[in-house]
RODO-2510 file (C-alpha; in nm, 4 decimals, decimal comma):
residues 376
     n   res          X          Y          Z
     1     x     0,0000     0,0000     0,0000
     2     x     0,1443     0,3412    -0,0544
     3     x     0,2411     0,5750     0,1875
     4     x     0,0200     0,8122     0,3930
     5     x     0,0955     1,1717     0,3516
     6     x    -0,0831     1,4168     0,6065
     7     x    -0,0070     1,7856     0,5230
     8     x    -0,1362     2,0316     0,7612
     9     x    -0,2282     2,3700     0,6174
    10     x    -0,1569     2,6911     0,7947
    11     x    -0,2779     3,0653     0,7256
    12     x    -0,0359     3,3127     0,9176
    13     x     0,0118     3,6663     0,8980
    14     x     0,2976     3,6359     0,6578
    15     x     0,1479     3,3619     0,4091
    16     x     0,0654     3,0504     0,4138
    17     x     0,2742     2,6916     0,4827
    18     x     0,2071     2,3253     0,4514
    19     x     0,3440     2,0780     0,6739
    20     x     0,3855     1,7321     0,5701
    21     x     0,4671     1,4108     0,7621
    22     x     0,3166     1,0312     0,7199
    23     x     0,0457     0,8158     0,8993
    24     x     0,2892     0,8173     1,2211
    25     x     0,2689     1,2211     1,2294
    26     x     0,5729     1,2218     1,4187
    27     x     0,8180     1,3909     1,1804
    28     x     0,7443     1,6866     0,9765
    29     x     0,8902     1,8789     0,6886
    30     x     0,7277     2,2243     0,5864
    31     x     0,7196     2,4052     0,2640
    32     x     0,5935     2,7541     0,2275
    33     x     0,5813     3,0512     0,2597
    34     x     0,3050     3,1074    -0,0373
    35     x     0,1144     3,4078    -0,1034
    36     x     0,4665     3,5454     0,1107
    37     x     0,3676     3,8683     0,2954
    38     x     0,0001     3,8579     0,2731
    39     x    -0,2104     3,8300     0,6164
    40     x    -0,3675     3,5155     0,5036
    41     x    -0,6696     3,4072     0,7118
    42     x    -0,7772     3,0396     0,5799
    43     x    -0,6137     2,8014     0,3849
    44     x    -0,8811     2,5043     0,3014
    45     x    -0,8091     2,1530     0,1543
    46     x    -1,1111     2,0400    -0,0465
    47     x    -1,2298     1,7104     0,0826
    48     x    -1,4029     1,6135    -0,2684
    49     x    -1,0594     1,6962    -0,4272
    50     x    -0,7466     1,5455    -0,3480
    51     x    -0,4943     1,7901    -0,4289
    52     x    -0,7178     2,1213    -0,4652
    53     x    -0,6776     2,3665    -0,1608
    54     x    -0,8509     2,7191    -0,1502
    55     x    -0,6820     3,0463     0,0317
    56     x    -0,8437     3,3432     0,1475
    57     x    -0,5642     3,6214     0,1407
    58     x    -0,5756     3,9712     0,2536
    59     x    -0,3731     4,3022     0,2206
    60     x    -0,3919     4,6285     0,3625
    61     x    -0,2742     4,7896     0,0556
    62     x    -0,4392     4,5689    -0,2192
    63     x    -0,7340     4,4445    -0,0459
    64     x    -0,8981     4,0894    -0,0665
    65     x    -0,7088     3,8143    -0,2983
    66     x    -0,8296     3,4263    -0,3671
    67     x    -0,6290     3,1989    -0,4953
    68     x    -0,6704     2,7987    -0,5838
    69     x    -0,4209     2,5079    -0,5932
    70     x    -0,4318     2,1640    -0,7384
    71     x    -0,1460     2,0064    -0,6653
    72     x    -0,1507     2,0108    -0,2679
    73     x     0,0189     2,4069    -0,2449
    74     x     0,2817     2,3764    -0,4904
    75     x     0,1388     2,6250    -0,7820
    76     x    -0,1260     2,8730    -0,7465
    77     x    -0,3790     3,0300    -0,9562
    78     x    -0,5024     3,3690    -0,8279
    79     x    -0,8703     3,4218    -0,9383
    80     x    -1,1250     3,7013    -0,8218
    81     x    -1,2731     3,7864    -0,5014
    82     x    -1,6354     3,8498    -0,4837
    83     x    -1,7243     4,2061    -0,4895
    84     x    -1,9928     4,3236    -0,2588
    85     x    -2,3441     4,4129    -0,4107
    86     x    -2,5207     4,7017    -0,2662
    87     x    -2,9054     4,6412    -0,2083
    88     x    -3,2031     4,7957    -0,0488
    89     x    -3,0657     4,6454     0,2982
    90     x    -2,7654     4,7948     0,2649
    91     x    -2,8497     5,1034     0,0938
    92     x    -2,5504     5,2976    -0,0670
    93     x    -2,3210     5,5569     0,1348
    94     x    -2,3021     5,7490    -0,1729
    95     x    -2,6599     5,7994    -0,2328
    96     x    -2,8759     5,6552    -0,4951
    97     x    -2,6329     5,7524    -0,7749
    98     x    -2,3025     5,6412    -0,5878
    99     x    -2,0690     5,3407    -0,7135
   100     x    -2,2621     4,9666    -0,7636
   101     x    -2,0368     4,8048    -0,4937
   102     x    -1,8222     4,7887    -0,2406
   103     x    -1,5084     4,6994    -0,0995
   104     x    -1,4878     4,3655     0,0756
   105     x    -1,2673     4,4198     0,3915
   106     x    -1,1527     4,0866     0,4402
   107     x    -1,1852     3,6789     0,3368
   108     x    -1,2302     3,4627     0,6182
   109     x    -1,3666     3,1368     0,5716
   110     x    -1,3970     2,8749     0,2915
   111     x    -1,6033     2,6004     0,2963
   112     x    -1,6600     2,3251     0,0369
   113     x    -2,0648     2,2634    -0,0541
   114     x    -2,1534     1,9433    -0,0609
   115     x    -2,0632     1,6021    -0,2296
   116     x    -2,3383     1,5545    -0,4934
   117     x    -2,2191     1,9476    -0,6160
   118     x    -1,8405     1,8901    -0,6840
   119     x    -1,7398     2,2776    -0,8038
   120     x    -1,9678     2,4521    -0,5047
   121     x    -1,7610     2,6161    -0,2857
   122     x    -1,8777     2,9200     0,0138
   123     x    -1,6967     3,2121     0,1067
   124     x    -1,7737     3,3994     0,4295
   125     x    -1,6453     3,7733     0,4460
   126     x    -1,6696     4,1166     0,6536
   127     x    -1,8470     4,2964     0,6077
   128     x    -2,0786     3,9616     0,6799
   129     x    -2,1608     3,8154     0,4190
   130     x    -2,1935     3,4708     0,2663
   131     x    -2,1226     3,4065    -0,1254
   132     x    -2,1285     3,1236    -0,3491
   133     x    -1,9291     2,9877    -0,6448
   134     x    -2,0285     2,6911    -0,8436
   135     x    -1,7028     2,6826    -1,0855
   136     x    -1,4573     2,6121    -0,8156
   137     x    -1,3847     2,9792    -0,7223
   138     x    -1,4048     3,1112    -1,0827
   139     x    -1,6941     3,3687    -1,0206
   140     x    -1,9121     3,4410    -0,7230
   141     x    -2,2724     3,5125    -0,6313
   142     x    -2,4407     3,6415    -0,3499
   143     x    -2,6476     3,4588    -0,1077
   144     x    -2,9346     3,7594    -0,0413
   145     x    -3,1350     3,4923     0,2310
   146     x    -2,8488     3,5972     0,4902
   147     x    -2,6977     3,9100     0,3687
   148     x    -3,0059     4,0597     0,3625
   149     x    -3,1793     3,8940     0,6670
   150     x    -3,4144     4,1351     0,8447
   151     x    -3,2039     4,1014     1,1215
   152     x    -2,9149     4,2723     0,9885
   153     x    -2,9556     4,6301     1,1425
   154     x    -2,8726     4,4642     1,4816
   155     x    -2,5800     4,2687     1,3688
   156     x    -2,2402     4,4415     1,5636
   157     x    -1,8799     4,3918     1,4658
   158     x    -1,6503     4,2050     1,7254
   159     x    -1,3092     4,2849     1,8154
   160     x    -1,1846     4,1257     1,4863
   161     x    -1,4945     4,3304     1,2200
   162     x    -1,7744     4,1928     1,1635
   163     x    -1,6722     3,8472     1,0142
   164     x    -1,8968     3,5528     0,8638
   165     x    -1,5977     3,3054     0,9945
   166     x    -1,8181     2,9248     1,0219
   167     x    -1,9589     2,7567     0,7508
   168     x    -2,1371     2,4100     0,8338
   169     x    -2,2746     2,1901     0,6119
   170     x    -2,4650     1,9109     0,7428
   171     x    -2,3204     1,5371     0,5690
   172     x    -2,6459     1,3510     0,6405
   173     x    -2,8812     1,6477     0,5103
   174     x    -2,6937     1,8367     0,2397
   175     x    -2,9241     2,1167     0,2107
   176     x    -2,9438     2,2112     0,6176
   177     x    -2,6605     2,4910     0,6535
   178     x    -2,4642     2,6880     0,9677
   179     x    -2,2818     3,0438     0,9883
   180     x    -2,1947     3,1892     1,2557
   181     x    -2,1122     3,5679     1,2316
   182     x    -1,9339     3,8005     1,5063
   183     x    -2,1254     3,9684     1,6416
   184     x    -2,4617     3,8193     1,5313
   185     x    -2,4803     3,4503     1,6006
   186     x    -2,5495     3,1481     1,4092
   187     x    -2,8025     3,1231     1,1538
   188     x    -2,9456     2,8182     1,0024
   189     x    -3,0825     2,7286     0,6677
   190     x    -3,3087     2,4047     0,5858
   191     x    -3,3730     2,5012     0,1813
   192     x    -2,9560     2,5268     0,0747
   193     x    -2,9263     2,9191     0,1883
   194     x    -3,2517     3,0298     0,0484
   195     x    -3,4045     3,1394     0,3755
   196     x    -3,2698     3,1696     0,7124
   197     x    -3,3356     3,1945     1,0684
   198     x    -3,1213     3,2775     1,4235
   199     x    -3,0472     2,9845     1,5962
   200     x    -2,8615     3,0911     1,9042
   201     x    -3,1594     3,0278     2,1408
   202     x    -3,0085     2,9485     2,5165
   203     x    -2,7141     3,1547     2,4343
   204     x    -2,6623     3,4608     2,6909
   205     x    -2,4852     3,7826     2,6063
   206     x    -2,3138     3,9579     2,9309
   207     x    -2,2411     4,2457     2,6984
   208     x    -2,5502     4,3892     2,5969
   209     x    -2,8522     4,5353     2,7857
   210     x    -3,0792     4,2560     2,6608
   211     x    -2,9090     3,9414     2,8518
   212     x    -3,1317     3,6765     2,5618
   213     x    -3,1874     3,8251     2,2588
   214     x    -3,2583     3,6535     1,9280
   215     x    -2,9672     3,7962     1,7358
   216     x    -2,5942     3,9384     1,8753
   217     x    -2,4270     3,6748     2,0382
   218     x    -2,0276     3,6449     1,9627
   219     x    -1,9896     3,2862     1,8449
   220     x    -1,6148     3,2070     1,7931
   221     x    -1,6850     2,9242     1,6877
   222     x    -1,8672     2,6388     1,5655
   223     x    -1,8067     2,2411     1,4525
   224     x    -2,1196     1,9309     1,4285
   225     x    -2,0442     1,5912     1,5631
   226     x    -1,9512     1,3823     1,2945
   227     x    -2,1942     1,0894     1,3519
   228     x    -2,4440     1,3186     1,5105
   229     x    -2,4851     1,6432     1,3154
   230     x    -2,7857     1,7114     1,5056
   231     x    -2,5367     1,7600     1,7958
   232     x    -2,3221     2,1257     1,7790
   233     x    -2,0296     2,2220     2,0020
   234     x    -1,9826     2,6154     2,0029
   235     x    -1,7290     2,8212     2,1347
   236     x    -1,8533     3,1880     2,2305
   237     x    -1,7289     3,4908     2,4020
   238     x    -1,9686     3,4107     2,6946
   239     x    -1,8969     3,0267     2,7281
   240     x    -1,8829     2,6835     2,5507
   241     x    -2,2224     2,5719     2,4951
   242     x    -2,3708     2,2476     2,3294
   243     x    -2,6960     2,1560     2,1238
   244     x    -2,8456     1,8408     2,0460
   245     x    -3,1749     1,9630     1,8182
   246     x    -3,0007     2,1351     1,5606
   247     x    -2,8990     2,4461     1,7062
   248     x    -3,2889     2,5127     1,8036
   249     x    -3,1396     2,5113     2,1872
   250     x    -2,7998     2,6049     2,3529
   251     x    -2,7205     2,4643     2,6630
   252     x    -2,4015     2,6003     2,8446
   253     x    -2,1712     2,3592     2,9572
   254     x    -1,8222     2,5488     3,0165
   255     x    -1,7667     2,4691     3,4062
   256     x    -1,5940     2,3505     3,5935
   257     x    -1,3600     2,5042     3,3756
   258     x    -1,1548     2,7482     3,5147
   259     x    -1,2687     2,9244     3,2476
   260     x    -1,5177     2,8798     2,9212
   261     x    -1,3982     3,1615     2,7022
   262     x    -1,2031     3,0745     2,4042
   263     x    -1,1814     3,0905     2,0495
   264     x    -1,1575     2,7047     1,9016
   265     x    -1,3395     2,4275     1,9108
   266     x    -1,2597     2,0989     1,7451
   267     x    -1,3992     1,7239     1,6353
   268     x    -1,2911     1,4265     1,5070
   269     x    -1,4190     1,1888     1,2081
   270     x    -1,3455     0,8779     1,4040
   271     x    -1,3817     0,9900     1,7975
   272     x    -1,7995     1,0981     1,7771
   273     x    -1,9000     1,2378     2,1101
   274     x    -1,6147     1,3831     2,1859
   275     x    -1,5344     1,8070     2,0809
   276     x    -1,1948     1,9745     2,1818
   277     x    -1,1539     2,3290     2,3229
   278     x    -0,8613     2,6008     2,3985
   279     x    -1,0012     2,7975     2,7608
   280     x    -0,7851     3,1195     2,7405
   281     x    -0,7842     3,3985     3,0179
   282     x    -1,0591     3,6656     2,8407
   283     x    -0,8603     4,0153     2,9320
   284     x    -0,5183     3,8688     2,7918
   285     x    -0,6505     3,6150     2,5475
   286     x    -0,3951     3,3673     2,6429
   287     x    -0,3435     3,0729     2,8643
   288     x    -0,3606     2,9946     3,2378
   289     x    -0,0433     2,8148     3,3031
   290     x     0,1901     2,9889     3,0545
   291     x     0,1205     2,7580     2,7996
   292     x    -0,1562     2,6110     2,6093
   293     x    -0,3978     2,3783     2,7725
   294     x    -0,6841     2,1562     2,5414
   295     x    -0,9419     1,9959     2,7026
   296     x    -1,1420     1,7176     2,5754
   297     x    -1,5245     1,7382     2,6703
   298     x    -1,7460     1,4031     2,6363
   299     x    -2,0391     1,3991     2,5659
   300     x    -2,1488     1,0385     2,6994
   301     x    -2,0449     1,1240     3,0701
   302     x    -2,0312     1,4963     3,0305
   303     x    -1,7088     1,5421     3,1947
   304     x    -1,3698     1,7612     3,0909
   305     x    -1,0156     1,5705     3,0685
   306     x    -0,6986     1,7800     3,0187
   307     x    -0,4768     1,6685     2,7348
   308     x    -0,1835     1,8822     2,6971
   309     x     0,0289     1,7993     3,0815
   310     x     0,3624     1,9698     2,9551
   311     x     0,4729     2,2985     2,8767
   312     x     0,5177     2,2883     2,5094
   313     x     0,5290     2,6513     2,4729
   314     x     0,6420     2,8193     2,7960
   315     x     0,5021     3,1829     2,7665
   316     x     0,1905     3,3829     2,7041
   317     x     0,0213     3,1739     2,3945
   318     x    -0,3085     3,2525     2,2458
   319     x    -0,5272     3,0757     1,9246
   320     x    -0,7421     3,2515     1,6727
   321     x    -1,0152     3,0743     1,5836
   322     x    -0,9448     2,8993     1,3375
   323     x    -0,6398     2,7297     1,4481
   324     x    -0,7486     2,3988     1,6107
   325     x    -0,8108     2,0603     1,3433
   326     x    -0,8355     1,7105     1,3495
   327     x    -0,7803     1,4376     1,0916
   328     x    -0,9763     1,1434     0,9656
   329     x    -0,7136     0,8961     1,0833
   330     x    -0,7664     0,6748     1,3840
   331     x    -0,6187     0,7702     1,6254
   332     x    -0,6964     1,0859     1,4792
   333     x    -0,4191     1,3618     1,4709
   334     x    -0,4919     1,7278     1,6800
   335     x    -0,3347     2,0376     1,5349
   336     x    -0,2627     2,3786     1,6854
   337     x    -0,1529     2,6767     1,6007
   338     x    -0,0367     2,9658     1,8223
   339     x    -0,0536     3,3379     1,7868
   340     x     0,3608     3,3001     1,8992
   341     x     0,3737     3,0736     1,6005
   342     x     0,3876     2,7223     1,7423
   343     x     0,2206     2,4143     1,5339
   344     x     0,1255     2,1803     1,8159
   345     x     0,0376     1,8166     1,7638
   346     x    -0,0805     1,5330     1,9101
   347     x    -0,0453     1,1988     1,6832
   348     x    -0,2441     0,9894     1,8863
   349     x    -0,5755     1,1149     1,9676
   350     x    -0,4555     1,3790     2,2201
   351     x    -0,2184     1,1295     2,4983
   352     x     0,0811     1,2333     2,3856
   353     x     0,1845     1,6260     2,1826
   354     x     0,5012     1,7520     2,0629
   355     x     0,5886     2,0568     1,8466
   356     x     0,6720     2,0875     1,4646
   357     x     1,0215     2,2117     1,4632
   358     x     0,9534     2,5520     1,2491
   359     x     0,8555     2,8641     1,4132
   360     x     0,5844     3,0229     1,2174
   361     x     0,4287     3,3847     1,1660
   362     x     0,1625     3,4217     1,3846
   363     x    -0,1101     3,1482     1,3156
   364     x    -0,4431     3,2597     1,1841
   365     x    -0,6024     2,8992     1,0729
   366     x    -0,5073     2,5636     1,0588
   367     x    -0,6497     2,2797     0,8144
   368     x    -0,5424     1,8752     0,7150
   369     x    -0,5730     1,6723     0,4430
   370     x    -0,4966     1,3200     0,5127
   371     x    -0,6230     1,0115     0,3774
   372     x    -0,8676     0,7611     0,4961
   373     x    -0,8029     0,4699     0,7013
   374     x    -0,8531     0,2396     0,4214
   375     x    -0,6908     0,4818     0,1066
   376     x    -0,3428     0,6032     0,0675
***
């Protein structure tokens, strides 16, 4: 049988990087910088396409770039962003006889659509938005369901803009679909994006004057349970919370943490039940212990179990949100990145870590690509 390879795909502040090892994910070997300079938020390995990865790259200077890969990172192809369309929700600042569009700020999340529509791919931006491309990339459409939602006037940038950052796609009914927005919430579509509705009932904000309300909530982030999708871990700025309807009910779940603010949240193909979270310190953003700490939560006897028991990475380390991922291997592989530019890993289903020997920019997202069990 031939080898294994597992690359691991990182977006950084200075480009992006792949880091490759085999099945035993024990020795690494990185390649990269690509797209060199650019503050590059998500680089995305399409599952349908072995090979193709997608990254969302932004500049101060130049604005939003995409760009698209088909032979694992080596080459890429640089093809156009979506440009915002103005509409009646989001009338123009100009006036009625001002510019047709408007300047994306920034890319930050790709997602591919699903398996019976092999070129769909979704694009969540700030200001939040979600678009759609159906030629692999090539051109873009708007999805007006969310971006013009009537709940849009309440919607309120985070610290980091106001970013459409989670796209979920449910594998057992392809057209039920997640975002999650800061700071709006999650939404959830049953008709593939043609109409949408909040779904952060159960979800308190500390922040605003109105403790429950349908919309404003600062998800970080969001994954499904692989073998349950009807089961949701999410990561917010007021706890870790957990549904089991289809996001129609949060129910928070954080303690006995010391604490449940974060920014991650991760799951595994082959360990169901079971979601992984970064608890960080909310003034700093960093760890407790001067070092990262992941916890494993259970669902079956709803308990927490530490998983990282040495200093790695002595020092103040943070995670965006984007920077946790699992593989489909089993055990299955756990990858972090660090804001001080650490790739963590654990090659055995989180009992034992150690670090990839390359000090990275500052780590905006992490992604993997490995094979199946039973492929090569």
């Amino acid at each position: 049988m031939a080898s294994k390879t597992v690359r691991v795909y990182l977006g950084t502040r200075k480009g992006g990087y792949v880091a490759e090892s085999d099945a035993k994910r024990r020795k690494w070997s990185v390649r990269g910088p690509f797209q060199p300079g650019k503050d590059v938020f998500h680089v995305y390995p399409d599952p349908r396409h072995p090979g193709t990865v997608y990254s969302a790259a932004n500049s101060g200077f130049v604005g939003p770039m995409f760009y698209r890969s088909t032979d694992h990172g080596r080459k890429w192809t640089e093809l156009a962003p979506p440009m915002m369309t103005l509409s009646k929700a989001r009338p123009s600042p100009f006036g009625a006889d001002g510019p047709p569009h408007y300047p994306i700020v920034n890319l930050w999340h790709i997602e591919a659509g699903p398996v019976s529509e092999p070129s769909t791919v979704f694009l969540g931006v700030d200001p939040a938005s979600l678009y759609r491309s159906d030629d692999s990339g090539a051109s873009w459409a708007p999805v007006p369901g969310l971006n013009d939602h009537a709940t849009r006037p309440k919607w309120n940038p985070g610290a980091g803009g106001m970013c459409l950052h989670t796209i979920l796609i449910d594998p057992t009914r392809p057209s039920r679909m997640y975002v999650g927005i800061s700071a709006a919430g999650m939404f959830r579509s049953d008709d593939s994006g043609e109409h949408w509705r909040p779904a952060n009932r159960g979800v308190a904000v500390s922040f605003m004057p109105e403790k429950h309300p349908e919309v404003g909530q600062c998800v970080h982030k969001v994954a499904l349970d692989p073998a349950h999708p009807e089961t949701s871990y999410r990561q917010d700025h007021d706890g870790i919370f957990v549904s089991h309807d289809g996001m129609e009910n949060w129910k928070r779940v954080g303690r006995p943490l010391e604490s449940d603010f974060g920014f991650v949240v991760g799951v595994a193909q082959t360990r169901p039940g079971q979601a992984y979270f970064v608890p960080l310190e909310e003034k700093t953003r960093t760890g407790f212990t001067k070092g990262p700490e992941v916890f494993r939560w259970a669902e079956r006897s709803r308990s927490w179990a530490p998983t990282i028991r040495n200093r790695l990475t002595p020092g103040d380390v943070g995670t965006h949100r984007e920077a946790l991922a699992l593989d489909r291997l089993d055990p299955p592989g756990i990858y972090l990145g660090t804001t001080t530019g650490q790739l963590l890993v654990s090659p055995d289903g989180d009992r034992n870590w150690l670090q990839v020997p390359y000090l990275f920019p500052s780590i905006h997202s992490v992604a993997v690509a490995s094979p199946e069990n039973s492929g090569s």
